[in-house]
N, C-alpha and C positions, 0 to 999 in steps of 0.2 A: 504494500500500500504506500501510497506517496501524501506527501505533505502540500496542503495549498493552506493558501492566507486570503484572503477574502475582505475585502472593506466598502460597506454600503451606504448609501445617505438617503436617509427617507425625510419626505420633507416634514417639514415642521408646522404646517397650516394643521395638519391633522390632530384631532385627539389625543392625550395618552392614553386611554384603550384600545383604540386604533395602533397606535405606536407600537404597543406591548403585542397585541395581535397580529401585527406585521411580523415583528419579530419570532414571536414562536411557531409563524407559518413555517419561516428560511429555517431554524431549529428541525424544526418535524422536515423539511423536505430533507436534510441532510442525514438525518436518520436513516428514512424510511427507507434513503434513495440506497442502502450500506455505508454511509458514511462514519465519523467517527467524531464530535466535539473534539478537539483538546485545551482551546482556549478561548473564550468569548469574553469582549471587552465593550461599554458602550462608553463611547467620546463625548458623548453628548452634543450641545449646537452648538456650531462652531460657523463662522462666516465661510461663505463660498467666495473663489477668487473671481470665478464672475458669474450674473445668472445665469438657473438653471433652470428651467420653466417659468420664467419671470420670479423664482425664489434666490434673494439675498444671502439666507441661511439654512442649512439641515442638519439632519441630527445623525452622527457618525456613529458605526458599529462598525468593529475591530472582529473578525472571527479567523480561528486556524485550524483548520480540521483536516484527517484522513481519508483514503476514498482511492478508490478505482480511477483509470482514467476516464471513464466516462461521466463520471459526476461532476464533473466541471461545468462537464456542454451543458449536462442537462438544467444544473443551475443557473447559468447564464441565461439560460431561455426562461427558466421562472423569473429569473431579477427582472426580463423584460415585461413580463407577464403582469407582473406585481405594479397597481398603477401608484403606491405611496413609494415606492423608490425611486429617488430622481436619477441615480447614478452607480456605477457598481464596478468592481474589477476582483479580477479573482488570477491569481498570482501562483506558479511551484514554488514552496521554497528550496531554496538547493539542498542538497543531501550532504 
């Protein structure tokens, strides 16, 4: 299994149950998907360097998890999915 790192910005007009909702959807998809938590971090709001949907600010999460190579793609295609995430990158770390 390989290691990625993962950091997503959801915006900040939303909720905090919404927020928290968002976030344990990306939780549960990385599970289900075989994946593995090893470290989730939230940043919290932080300014964006320019907008992002006409948003100034979002709310940053830190995630580093194990996983197959195909758990990436599929993730990728959830963060697109997902409409409170403005933004996403999902990274190998090297070995």
């Amino acid at each position: 299994m390989r290691r990625y790192e993962s950091m997503v910005i959801i915006d900040t007009k939303i909720e905090e149950s919404e927020r928290l909702r968002t976030i344990n959807k990306i939780k549960e998809f990385i599970e289900k998907s075989g994946g593995k938590i090893i470290s989730f971090e939230e940043l919290g709001n932080r300014k964006l360097a320019y907008p992002i949907k006409k948003r100034n600010e979002g709310y940053y999460i830190l995630l580093k998890f194990e996983s197959d190579s195909k758990l990436p793609l599929a993730l990728r295609d959830f963060y697109r999915l997902e409409e409170n995430i403005l933004r996403s990158i999902i990274v190998r770390e090297d070995e």
